[in-house]
ZAPAFI-349657 format. One line per field, with one value per residue (C-alpha): x, y, z. Coordinates in Angstrom, 1 decimal. Layout:
N
east: X:...
north: Y:...
up: Z:...
This chain:
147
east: 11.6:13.0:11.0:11.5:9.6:7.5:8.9:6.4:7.3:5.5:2.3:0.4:1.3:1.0:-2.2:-3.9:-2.5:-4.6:-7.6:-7.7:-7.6:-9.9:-12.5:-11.6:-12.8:-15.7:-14.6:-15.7:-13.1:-13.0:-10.3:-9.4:-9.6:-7.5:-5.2:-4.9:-4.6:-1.1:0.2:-0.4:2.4:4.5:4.9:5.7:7.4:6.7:3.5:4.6:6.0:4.1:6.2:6.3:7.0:8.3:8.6:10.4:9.8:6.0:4.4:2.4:2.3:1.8:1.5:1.3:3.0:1.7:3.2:1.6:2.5:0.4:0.4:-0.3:2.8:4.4:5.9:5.9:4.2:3.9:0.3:-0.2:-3.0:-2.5:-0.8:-2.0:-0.9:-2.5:-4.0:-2.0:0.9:-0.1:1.2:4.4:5.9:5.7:3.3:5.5:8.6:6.5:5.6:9.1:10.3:7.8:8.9:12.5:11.5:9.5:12.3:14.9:12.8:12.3:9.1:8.0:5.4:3.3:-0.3:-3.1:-6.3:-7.7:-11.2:-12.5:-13.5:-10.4:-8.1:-5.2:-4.3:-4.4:-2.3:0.0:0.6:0.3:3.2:5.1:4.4:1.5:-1.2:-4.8:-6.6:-10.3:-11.3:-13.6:-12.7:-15.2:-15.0:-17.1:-16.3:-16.4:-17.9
north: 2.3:-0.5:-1.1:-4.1:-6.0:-8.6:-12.1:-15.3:-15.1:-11.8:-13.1:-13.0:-9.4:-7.8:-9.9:-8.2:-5.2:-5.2:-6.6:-3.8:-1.2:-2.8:-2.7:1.0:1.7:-0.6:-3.2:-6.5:-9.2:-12.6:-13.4:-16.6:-14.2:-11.6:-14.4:-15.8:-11.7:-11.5:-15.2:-14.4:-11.4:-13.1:-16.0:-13.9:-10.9:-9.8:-8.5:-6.2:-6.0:-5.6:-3.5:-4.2:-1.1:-2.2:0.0:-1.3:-4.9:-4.4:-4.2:-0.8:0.0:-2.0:-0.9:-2.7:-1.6:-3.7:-3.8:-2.7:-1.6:1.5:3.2:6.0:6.5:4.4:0.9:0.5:1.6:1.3:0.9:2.1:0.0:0.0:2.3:2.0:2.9:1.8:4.5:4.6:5.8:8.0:11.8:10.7:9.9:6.5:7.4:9.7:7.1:4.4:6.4:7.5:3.6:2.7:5.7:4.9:1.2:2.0:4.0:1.3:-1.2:0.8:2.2:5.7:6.7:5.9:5.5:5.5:6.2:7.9:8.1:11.9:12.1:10.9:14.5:13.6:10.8:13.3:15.8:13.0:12.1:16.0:16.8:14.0:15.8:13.3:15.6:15.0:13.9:14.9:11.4:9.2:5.1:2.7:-1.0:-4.2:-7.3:-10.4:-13.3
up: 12.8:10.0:7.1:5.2:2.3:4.0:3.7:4.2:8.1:7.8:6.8:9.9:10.7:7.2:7.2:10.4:9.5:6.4:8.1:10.6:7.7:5.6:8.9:9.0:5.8:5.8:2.7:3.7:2.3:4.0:6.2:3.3:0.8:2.4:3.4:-0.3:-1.6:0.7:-0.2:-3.8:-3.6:-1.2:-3.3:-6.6:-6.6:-10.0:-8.3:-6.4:-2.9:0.7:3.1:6.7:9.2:12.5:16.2:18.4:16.9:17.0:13.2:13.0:9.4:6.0:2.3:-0.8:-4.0:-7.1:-10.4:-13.3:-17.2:-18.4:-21.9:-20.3:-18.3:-21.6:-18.9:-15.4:-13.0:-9.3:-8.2:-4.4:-3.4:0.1:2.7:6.3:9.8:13.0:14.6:17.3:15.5:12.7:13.0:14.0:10.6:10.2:7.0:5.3:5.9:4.6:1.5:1.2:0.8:-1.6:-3.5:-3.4:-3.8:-7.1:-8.5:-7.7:-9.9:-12.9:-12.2:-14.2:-12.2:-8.9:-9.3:-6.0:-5.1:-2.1:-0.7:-1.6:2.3:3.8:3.8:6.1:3.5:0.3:2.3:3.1:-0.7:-1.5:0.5:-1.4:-4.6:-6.0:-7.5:-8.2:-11.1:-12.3:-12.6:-11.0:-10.5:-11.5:-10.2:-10.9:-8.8:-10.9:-9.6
């Protein structure tokens, strides 16, 4: 497996990667909006950087690490907004090497910390960040979409 920081060539394939995840989970996000979402990283990398996880040349894994600056953490923080692994491959470790990257990544650029979010139902994903030493918080995320 090589994992590698999408580049514009990558568009198309970080692109449906996201798409199929965000059908998984039942967020509906236009494909123009989706589309614009990816260009917007890949054309500024102060951002935050998508990672592309290939198999044998085949893309079967994305996630997107955003920067962010928190007081709370007191600078720069890595904001894991999106980690996702076609079905297909999960349990084999592509996860874990993916999360692993963004990690190492995060570290490399000066982050302090690694922020994410996980849907209270979905347990294979909070083992997967358990294992890797993340640890809960008693909180509860509110959003409001602006129009």
């Amino acid at each position: 497996m090589v994992i590698l920081a999408a580049e514009s060539a990558d568009r198309d394939a970080v692109t449906d990667l996201l798409a199929a995840q965000f059908r998984e989970h039942d967020i509906a996000i236009s494909p123009e909006r989706l589309a614009a979402g990816v260009d917007g990283v890949l054309d500024d990398p102060g951002r935050g950087v998508l990672l592309l996880a290939r198999l044998d040349g085949q893309p079967v894994a994305v996630a997107y690490l955003a920067w962010t600056w928190t007081l709370e953490h007191g600078g720069r923080v890595g904001w894991l907004e999106e980690l996702y692994v076609r079905p297909e491959h999960r349990n084999g470790g592509v996860g874990t090497a993916l999360l692993s990257d963004a990690c190492r990544r995060a570290r490399e650029s000066g982050c302090l910390a690694i922020d994410l979010e996980v849907e209270s139902g979905h347990a294979r994903a909070i083992r997967l960040y358990e294992r890797h030493a993340f640890r809960r918080l008693d909180r509860t995320r509110l959003s409001l979409r602006l129009p």
